[in-house]
Biopython code that builds the backbone (N, CA, C, O; Angstrom):
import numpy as np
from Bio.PDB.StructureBuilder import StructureBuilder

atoms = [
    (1, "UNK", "N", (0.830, -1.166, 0.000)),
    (1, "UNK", "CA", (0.000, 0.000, 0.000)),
    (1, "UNK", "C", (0.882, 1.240, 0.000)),
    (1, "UNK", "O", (1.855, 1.115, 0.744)),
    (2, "UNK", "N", (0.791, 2.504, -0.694)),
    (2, "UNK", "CA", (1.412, 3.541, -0.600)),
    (2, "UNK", "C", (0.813, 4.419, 0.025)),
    (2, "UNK", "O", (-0.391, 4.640, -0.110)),
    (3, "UNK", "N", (1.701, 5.135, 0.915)),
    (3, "UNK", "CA", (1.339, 6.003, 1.785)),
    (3, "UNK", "C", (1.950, 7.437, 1.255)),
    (3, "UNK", "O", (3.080, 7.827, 0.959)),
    (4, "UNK", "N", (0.617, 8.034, 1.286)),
    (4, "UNK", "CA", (0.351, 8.752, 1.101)),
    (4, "UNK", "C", (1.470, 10.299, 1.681)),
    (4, "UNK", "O", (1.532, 10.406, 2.906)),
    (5, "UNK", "N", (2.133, 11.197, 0.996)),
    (5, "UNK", "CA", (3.260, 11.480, 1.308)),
    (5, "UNK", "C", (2.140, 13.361, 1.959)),
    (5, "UNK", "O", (1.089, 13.765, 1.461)),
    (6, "UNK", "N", (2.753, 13.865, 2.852)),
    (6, "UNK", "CA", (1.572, 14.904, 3.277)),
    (6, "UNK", "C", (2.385, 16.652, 2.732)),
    (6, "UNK", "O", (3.437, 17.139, 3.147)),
    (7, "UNK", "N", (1.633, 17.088, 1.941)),
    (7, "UNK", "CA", (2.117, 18.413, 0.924)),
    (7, "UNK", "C", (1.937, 19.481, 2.276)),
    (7, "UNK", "O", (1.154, 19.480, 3.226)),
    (8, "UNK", "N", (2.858, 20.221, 1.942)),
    (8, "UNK", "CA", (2.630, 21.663, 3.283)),
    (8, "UNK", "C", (2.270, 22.249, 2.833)),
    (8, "UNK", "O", (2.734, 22.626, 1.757)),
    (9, "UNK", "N", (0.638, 22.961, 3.644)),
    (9, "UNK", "CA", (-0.449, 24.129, 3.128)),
    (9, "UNK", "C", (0.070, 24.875, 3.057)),
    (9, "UNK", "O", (1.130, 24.737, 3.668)),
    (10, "UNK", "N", (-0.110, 26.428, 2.255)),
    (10, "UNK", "CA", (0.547, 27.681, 2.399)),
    (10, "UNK", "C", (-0.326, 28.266, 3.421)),
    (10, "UNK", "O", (-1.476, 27.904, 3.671)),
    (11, "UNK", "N", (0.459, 29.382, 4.091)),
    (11, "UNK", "CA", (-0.541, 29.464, 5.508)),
    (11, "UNK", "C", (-1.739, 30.904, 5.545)),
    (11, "UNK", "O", (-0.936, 31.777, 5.215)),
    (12, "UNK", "N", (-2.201, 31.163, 5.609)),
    (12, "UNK", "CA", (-3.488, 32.321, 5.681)),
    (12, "UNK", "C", (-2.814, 33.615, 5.146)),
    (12, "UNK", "O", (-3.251, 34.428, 4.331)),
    (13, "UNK", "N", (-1.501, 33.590, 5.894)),
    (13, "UNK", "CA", (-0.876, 35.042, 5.195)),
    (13, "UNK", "C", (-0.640, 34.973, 3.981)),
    (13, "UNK", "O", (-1.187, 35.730, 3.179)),
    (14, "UNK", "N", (0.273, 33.989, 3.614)),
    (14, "UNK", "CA", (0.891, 33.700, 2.370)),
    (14, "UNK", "C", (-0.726, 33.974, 1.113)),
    (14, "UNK", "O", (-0.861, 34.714, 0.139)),
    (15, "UNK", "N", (-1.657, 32.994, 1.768)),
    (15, "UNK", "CA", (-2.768, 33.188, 0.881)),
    (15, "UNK", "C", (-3.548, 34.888, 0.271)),
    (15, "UNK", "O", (-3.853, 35.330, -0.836)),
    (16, "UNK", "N", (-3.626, 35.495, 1.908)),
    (16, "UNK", "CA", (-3.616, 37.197, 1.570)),
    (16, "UNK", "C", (-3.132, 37.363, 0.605)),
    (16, "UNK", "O", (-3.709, 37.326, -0.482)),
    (17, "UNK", "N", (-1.964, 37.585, 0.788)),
    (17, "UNK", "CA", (-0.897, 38.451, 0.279)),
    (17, "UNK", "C", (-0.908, 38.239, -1.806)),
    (17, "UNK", "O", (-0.744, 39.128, -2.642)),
    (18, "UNK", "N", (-1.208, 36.497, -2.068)),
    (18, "UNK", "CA", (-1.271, 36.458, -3.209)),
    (18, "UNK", "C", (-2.795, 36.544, -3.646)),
    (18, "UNK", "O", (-3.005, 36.800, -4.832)),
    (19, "UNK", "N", (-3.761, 36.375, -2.890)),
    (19, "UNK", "CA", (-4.773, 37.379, -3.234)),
    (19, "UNK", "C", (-4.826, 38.833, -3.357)),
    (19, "UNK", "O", (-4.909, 39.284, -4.499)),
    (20, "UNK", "N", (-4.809, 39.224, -2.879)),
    (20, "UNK", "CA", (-4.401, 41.126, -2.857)),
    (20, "UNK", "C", (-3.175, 41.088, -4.179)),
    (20, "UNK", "O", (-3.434, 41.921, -5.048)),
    (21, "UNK", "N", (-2.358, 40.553, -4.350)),
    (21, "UNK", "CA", (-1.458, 40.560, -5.509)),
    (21, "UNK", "C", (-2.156, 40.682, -6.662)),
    (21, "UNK", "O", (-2.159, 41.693, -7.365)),
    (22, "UNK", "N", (-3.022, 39.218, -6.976)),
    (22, "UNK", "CA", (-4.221, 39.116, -7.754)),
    (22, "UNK", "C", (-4.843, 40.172, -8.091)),
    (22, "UNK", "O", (-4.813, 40.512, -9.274)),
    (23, "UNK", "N", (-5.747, 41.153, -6.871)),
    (23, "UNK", "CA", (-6.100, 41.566, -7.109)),
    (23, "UNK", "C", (-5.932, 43.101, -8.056)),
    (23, "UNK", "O", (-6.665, 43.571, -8.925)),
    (24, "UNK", "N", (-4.744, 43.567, -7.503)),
    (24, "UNK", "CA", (-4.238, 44.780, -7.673)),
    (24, "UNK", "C", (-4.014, 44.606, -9.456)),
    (24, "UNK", "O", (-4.243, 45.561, -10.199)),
    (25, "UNK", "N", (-3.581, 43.371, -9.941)),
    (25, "UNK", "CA", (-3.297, 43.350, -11.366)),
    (25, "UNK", "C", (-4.181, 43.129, -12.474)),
    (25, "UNK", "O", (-3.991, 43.172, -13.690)),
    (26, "UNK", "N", (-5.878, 42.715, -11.297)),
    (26, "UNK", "CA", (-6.476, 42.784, -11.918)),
    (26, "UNK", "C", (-7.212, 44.527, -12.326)),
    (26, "UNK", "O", (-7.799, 44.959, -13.317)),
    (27, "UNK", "N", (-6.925, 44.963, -11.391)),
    (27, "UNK", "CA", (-7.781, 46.563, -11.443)),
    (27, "UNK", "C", (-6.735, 47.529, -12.021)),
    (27, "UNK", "O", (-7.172, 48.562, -12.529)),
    (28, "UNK", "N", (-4.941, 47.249, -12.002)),
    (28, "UNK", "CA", (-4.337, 47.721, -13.105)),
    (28, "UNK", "C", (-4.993, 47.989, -14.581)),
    (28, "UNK", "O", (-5.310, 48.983, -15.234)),
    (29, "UNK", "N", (-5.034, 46.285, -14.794)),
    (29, "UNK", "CA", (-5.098, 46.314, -16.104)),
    (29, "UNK", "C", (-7.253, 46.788, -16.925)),
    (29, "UNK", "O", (-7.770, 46.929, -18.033)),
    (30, "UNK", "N", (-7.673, 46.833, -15.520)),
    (30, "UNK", "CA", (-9.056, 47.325, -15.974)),
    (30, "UNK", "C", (-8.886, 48.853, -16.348)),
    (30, "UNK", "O", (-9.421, 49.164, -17.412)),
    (31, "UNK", "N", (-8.349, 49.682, -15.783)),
    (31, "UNK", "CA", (-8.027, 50.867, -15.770)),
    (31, "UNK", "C", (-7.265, 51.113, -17.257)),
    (31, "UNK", "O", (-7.669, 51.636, -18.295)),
    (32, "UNK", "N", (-6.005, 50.510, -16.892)),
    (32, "UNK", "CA", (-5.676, 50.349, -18.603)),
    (32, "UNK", "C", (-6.716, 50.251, -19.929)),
    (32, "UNK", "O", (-6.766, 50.624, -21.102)),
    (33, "UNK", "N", (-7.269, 49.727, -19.246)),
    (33, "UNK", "CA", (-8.297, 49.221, -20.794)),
    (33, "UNK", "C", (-9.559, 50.105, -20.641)),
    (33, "UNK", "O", (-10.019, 50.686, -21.624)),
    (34, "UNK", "N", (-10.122, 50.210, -19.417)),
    (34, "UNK", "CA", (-10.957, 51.780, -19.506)),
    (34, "UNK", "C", (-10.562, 52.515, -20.219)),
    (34, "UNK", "O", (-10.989, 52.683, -21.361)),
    (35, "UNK", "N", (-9.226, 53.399, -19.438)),
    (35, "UNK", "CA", (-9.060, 54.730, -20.399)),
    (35, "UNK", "C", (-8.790, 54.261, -22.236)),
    (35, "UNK", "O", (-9.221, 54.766, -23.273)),
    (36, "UNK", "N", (-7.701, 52.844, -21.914)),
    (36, "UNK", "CA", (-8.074, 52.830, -23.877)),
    (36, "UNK", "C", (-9.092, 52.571, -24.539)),
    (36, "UNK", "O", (-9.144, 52.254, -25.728)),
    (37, "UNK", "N", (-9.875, 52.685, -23.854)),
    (37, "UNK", "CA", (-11.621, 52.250, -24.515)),
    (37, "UNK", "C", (-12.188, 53.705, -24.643)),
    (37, "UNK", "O", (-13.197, 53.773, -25.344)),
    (38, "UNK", "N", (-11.778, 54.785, -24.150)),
    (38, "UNK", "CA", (-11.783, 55.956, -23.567)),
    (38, "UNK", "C", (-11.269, 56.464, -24.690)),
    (38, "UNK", "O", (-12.086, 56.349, -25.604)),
    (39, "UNK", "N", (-10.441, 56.889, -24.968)),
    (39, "UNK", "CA", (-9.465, 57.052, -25.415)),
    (39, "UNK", "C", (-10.289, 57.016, -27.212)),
    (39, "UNK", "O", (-10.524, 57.940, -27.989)),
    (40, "UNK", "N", (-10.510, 55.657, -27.313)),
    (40, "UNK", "CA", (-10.603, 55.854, -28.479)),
    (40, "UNK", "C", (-11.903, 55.757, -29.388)),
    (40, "UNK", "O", (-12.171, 55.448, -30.549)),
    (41, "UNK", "N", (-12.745, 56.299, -27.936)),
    (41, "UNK", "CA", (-13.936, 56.578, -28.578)),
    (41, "UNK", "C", (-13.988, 58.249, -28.456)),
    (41, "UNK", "O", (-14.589, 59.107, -29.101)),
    (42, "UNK", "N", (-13.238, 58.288, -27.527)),
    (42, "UNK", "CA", (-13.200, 60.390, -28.233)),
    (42, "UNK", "C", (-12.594, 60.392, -29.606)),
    (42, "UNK", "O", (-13.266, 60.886, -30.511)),
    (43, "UNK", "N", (-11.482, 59.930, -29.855)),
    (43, "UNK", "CA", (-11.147, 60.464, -31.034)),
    (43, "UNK", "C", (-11.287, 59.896, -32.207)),
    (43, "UNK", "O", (-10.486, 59.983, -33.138)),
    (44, "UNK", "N", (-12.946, 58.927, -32.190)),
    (44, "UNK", "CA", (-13.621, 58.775, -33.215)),
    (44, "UNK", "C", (-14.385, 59.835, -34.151)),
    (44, "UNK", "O", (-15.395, 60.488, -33.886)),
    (45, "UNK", "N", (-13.692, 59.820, -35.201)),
    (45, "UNK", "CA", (-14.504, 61.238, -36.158)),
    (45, "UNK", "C", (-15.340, 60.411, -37.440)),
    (45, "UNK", "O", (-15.825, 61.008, -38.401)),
    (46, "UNK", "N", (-15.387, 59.252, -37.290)),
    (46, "UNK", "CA", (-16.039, 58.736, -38.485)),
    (46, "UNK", "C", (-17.712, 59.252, -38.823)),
    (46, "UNK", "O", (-18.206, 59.116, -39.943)),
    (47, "UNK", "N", (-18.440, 59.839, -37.680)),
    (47, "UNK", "CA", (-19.668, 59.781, -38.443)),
    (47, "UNK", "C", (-19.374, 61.300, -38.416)),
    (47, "UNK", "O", (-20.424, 61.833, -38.774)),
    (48, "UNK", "N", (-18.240, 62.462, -38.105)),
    (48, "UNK", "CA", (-18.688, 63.630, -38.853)),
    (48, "UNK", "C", (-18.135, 64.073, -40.234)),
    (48, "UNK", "O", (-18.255, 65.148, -40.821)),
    (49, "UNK", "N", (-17.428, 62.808, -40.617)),
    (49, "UNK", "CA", (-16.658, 62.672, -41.878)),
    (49, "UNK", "C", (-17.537, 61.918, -42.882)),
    (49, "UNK", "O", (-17.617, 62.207, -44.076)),
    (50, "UNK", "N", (-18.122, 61.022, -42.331)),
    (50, "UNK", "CA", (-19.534, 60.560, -42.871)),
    (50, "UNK", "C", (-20.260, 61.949, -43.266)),
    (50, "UNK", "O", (-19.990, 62.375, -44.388)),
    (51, "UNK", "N", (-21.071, 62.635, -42.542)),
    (51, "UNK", "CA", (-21.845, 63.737, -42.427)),
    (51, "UNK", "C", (-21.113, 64.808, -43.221)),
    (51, "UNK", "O", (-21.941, 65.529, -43.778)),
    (52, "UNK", "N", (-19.690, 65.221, -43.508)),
    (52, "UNK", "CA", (-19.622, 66.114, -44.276)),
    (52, "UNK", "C", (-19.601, 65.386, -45.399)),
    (52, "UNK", "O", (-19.992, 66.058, -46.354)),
    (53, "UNK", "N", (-19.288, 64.223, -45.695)),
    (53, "UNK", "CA", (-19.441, 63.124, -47.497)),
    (53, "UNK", "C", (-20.658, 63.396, -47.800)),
    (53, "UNK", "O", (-20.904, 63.651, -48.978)),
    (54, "UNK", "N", (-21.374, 63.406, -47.139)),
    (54, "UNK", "CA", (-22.690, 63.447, -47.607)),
    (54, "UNK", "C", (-23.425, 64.828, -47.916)),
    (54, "UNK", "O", (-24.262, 64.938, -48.812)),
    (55, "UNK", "N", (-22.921, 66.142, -46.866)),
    (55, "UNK", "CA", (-22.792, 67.347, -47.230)),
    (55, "UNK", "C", (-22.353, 67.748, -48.262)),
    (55, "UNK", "O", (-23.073, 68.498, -48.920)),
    (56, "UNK", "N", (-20.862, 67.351, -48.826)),
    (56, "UNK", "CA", (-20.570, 67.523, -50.283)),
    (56, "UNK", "C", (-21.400, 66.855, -51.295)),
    (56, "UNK", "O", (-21.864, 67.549, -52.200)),
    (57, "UNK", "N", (-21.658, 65.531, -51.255)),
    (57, "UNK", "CA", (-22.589, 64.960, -52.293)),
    (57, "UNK", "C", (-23.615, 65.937, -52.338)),
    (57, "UNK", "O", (-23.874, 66.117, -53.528)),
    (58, "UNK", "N", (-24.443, 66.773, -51.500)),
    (58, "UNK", "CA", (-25.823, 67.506, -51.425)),
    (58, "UNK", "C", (-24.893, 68.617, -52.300)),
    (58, "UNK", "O", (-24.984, 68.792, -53.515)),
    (59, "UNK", "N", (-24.310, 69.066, -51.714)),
    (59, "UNK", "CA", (-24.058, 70.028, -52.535)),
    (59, "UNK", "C", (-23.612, 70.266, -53.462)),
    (59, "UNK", "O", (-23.738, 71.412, -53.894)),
    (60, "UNK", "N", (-22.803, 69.175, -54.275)),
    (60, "UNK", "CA", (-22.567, 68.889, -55.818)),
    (60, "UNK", "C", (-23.850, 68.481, -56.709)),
    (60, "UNK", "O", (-23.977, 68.043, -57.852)),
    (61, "UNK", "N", (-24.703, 68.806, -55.720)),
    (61, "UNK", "CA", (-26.096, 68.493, -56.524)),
    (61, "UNK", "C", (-27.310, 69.378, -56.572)),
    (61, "UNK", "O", (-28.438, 69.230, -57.043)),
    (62, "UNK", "N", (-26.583, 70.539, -55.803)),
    (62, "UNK", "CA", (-27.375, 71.275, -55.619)),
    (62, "UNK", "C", (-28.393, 71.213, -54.725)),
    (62, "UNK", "O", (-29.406, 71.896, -54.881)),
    (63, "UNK", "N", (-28.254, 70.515, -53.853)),
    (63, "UNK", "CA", (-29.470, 70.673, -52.611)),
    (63, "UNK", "C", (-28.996, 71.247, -51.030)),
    (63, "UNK", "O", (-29.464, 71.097, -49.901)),
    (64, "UNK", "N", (-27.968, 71.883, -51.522)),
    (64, "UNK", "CA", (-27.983, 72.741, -50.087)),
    (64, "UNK", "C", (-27.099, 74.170, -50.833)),
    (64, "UNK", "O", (-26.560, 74.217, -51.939)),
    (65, "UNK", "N", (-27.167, 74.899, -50.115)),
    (65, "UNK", "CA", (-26.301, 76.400, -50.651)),
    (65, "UNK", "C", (-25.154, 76.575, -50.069)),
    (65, "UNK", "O", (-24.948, 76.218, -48.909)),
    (66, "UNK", "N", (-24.273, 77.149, -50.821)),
    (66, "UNK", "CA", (-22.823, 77.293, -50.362)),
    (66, "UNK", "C", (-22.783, 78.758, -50.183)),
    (66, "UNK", "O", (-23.463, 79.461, -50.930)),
    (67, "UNK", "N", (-22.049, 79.279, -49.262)),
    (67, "UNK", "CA", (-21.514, 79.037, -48.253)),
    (67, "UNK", "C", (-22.318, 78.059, -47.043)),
    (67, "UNK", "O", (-23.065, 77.388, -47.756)),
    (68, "UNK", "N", (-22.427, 77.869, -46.429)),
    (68, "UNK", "CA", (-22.785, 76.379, -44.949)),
    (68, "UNK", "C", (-22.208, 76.823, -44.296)),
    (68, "UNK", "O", (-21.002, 77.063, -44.350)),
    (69, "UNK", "N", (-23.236, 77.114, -43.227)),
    (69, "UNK", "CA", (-23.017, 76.150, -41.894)),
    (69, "UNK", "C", (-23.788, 75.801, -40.829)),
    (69, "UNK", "O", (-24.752, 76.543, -40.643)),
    (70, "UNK", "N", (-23.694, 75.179, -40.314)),
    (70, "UNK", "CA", (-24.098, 74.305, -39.304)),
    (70, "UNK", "C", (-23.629, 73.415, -38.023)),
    (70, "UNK", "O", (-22.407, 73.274, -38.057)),
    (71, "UNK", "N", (-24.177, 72.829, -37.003)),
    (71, "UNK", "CA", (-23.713, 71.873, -35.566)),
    (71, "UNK", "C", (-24.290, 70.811, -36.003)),
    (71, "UNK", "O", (-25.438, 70.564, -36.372)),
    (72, "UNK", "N", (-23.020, 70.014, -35.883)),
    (72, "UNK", "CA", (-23.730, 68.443, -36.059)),
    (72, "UNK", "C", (-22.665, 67.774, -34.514)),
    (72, "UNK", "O", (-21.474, 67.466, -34.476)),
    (73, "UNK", "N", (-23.692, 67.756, -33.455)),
    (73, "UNK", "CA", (-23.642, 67.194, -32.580)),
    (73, "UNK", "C", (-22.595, 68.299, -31.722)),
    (73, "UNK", "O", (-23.259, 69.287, -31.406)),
    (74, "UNK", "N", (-21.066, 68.416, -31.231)),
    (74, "UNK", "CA", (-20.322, 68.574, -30.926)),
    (74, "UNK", "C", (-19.315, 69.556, -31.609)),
    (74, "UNK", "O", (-18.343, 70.101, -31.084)),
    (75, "UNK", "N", (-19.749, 69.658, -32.858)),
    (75, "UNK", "CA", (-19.170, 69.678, -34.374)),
    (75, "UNK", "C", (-19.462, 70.884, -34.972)),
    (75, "UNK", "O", (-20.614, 70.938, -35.404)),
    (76, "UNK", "N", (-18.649, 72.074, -35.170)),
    (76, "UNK", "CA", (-19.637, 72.898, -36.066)),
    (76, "UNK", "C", (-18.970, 72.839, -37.295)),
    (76, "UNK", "O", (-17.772, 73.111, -37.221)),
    (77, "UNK", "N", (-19.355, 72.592, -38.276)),
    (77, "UNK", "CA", (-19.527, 72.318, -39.777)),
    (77, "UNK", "C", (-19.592, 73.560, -40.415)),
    (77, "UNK", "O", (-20.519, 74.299, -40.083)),
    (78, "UNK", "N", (-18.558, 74.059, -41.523)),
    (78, "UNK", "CA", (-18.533, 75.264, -42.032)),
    (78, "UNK", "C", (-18.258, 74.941, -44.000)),
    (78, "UNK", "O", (-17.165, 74.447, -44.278)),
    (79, "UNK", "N", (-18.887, 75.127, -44.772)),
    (79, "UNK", "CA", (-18.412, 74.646, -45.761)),
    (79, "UNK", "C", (-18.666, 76.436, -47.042)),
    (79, "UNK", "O", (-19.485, 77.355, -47.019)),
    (80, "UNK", "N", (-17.424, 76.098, -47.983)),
    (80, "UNK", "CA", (-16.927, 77.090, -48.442)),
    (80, "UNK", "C", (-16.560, 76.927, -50.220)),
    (80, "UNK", "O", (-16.034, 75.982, -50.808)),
    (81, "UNK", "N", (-17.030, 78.137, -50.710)),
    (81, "UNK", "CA", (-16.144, 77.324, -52.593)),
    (81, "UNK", "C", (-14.984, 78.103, -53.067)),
    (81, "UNK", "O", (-15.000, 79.170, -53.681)),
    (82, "UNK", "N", (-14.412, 77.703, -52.851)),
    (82, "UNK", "CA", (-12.755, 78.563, -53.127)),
    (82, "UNK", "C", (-12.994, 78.070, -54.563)),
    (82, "UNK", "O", (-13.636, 77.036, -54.742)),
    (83, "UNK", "N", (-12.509, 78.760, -55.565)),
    (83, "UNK", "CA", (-12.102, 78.493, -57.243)),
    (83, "UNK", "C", (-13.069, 77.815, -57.675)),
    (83, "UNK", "O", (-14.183, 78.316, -57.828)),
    (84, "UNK", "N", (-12.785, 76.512, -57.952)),
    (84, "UNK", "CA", (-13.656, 75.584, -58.041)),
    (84, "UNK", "C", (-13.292, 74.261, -57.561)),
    (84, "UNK", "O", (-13.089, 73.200, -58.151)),
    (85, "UNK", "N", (-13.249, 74.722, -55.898)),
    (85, "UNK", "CA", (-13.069, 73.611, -54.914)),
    (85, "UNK", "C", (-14.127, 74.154, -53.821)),
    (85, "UNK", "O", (-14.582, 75.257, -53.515)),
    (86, "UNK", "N", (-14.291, 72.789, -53.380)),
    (86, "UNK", "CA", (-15.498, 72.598, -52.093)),
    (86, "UNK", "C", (-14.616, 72.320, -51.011)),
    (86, "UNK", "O", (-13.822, 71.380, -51.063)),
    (87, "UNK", "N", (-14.714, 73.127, -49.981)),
    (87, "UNK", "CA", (-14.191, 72.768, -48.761)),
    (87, "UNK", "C", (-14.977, 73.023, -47.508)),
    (87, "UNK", "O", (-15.546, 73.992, -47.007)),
    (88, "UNK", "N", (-14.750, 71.575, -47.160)),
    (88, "UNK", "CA", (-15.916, 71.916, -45.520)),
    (88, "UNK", "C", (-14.788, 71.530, -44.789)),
    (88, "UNK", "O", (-13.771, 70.907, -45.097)),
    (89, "UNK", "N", (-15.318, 72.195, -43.426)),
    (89, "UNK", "CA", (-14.331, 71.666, -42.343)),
    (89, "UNK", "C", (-15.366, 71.842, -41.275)),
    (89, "UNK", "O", (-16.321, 72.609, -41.149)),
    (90, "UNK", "N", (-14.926, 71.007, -40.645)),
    (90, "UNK", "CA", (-15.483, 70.917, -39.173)),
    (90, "UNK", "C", (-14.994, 71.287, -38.321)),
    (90, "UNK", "O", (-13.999, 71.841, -38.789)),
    (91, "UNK", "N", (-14.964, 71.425, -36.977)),
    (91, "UNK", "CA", (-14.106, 71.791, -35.556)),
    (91, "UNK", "C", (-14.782, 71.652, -34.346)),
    (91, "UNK", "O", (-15.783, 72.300, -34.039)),
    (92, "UNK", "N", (-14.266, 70.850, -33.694)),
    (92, "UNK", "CA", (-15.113, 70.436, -32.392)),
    (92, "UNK", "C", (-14.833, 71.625, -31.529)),
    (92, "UNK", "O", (-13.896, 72.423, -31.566)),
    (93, "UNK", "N", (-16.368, 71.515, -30.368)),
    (93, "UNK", "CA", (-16.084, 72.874, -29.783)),
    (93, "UNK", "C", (-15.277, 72.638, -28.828)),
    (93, "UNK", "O", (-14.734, 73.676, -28.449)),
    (94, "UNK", "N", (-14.797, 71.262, -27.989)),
    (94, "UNK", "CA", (-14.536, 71.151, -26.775)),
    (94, "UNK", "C", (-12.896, 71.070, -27.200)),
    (94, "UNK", "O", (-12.225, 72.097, -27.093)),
    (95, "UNK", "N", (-12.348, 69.969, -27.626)),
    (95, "UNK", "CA", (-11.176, 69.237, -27.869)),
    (95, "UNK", "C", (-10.571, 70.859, -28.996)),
    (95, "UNK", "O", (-9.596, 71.531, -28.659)),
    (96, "UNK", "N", (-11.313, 71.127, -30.115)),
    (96, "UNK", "CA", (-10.797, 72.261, -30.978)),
    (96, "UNK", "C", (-9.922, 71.459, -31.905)),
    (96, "UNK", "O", (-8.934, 71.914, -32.481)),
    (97, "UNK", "N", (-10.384, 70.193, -31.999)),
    (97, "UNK", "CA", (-9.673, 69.486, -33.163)),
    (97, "UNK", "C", (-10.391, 69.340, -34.787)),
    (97, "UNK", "O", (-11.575, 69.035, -34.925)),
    (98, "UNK", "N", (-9.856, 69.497, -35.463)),
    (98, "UNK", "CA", (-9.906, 70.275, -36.972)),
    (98, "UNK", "C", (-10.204, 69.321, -38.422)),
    (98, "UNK", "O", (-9.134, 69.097, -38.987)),
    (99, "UNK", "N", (-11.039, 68.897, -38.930)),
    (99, "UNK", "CA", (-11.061, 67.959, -39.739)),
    (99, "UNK", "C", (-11.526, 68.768, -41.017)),
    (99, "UNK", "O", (-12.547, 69.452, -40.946)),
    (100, "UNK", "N", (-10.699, 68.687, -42.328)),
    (100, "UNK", "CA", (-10.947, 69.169, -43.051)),
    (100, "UNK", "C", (-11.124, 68.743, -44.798)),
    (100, "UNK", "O", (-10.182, 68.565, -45.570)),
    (101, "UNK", "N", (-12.148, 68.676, -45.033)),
    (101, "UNK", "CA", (-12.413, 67.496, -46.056)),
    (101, "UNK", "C", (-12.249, 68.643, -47.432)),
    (101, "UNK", "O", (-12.768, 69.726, -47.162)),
    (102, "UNK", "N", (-11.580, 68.571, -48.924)),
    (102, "UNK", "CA", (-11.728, 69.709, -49.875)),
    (102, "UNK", "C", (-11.843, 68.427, -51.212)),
    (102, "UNK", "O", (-11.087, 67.478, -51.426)),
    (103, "UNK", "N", (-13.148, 68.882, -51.982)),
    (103, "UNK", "CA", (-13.161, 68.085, -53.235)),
    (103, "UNK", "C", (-13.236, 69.126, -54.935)),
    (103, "UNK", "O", (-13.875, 70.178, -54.958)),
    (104, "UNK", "N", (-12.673, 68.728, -55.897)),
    (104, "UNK", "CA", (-12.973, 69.508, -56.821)),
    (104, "UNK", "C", (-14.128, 69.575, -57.649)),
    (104, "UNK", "O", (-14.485, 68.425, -57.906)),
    (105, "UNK", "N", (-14.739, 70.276, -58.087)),
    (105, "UNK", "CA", (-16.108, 70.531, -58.730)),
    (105, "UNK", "C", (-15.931, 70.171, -60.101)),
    (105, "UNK", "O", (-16.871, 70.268, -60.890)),
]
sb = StructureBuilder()
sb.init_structure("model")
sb.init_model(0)
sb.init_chain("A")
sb.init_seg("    ")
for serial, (resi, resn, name, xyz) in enumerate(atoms, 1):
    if name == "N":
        sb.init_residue(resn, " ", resi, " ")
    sb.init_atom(name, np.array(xyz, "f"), 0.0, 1.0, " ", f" {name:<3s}", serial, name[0])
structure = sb.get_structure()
């Protein structure tokens, strides 16, 4: 019969200590990934780049008047005809970051 050989428990502290370890790396890396989740939903501009594509299409067609402008959401939207180029630009009011779309006629 084999007898059974007896393993030494780790003791209550030891257990703390690598719980709380645990834990701390887990709320690191939540934080990490908050703010980059954060992060990169502010400096999503796809639907006001959407919204001015579609501003130029209207207006290469004649259904809106040039000079423009307008707020789309956060966004104020300014559109302009230099020569015979279309240029809109946008500019957020908060951040003051600048997106500027120009197509030829």
């Amino acid at each position: 019969m084999v007898v059974l050989k007896k393993i030494k428990a780790a003791t209550l502290m030891e257990t703390l200590v690598a719980t709380v370890l645990i834990v701390l790396v887990f709320m690191i890396s939540s934080f990490l990934l908050n703010s980059l989740f954060n992060n990169t939903v502010r400096q999503n501009t796809d639907t006001v780049k959407t919204h001015i594509s579609e501003l130029i299409y209207l207006s290469t067609h004649n259904q809106i008047t040039i000079p423009y402008d307008d707020e789309f959401g956060n966004w104020y939207i300014s559109g302009e005809r230099v020569d015979k180029k279309l240029i809109f630009e946008a500019s957020h009011k908060e951040t003051q970051k600048t997106i500027r779309l120009e197509r030829y006629e």
